[in-house]
C-alpha positions in Angstrom: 3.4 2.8 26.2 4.1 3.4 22.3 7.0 5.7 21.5 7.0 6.4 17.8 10.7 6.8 17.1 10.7 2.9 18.1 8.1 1.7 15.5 8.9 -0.5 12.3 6.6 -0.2 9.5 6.3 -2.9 6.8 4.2 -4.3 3.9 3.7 -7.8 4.3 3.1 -8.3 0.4 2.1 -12.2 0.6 -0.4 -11.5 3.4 -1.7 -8.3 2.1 -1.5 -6.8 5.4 0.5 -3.4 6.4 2.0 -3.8 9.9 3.3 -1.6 13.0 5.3 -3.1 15.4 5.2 -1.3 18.4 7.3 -2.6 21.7 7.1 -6.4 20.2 3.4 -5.9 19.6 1.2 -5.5 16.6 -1.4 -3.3 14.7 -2.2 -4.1 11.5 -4.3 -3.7 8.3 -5.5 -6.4 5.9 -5.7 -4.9 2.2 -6.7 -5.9 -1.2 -4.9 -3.7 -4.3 -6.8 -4.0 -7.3 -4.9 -1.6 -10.1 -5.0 1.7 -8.7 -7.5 1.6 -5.6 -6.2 0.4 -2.0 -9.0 -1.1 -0.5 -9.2 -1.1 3.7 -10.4 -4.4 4.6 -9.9 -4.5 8.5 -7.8 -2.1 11.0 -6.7 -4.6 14.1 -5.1 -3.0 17.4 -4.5 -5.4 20.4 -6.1 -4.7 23.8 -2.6 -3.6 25.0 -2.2 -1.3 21.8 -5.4 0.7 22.2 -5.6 4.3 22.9 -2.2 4.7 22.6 -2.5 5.8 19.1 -0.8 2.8 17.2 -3.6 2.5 14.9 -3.6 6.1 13.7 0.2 5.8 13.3 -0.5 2.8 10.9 -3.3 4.8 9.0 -0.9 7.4 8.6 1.7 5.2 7.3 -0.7 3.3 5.0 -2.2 6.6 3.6 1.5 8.2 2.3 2.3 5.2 1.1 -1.0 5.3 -1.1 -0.1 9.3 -1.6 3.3 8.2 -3.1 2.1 5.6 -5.2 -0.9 7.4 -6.5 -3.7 4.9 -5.1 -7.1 5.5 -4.3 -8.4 5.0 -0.8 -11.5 3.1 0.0 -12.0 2.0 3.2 -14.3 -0.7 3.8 -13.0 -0.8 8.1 -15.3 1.7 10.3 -12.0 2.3 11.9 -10.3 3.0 8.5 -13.5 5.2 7.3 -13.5 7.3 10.4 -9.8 8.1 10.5 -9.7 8.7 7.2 -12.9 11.4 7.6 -10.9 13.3 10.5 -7.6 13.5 8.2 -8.7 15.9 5.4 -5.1 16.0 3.8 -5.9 12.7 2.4 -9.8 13.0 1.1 -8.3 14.2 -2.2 -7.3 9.9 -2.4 -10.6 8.9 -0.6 -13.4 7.1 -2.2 -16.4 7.0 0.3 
């Protein structure tokens, strides 16, 4: 169902929630940022979304944005913490 080239990623700043559109539907992540740690509150993927790999596109979206801006990870979601612990290119931002 998904096709990547056709996603938009954005930051929804006042709801402090990162968000995929895929096809006119959406994943998303709520977030706190305190200074320099990104905290995961809550990965959500729609029944339609599911296993098609929109949430992992998300987490990887989230994770070089955190990369680039030099934040620290912690991932309160299961969803969050397991992706995060199959994605060794970003443990070196990971707090556990």
């Amino acid at each position: 169902m998904a096709i990547e080239g056709h996603d938009t990623f954005t930051n929804n700043h006042p709801q402090n929630r990162f968000e995929l559109m895929v096809e006119g539907v959406m994943v998303y992540a709520n977030y706190r940022l305190e200074q320099n740690i990104l905290t995961i509150d809550y990965v959500f993927a729609p029944p339609e979304l599911r296993g098609t790999g929109a949430a992992s596109r998300l987490m990887g979206h989230i994770m070089d944005i955190a990369k680039t801006e030099g934040y620290n990870v912690q991932p309160f979601c299961g969803y969050a913490r397991s992706w995060l612990e199959r994605h060794n290119e970003y443990h070196d931002i990971t707090d556990f």
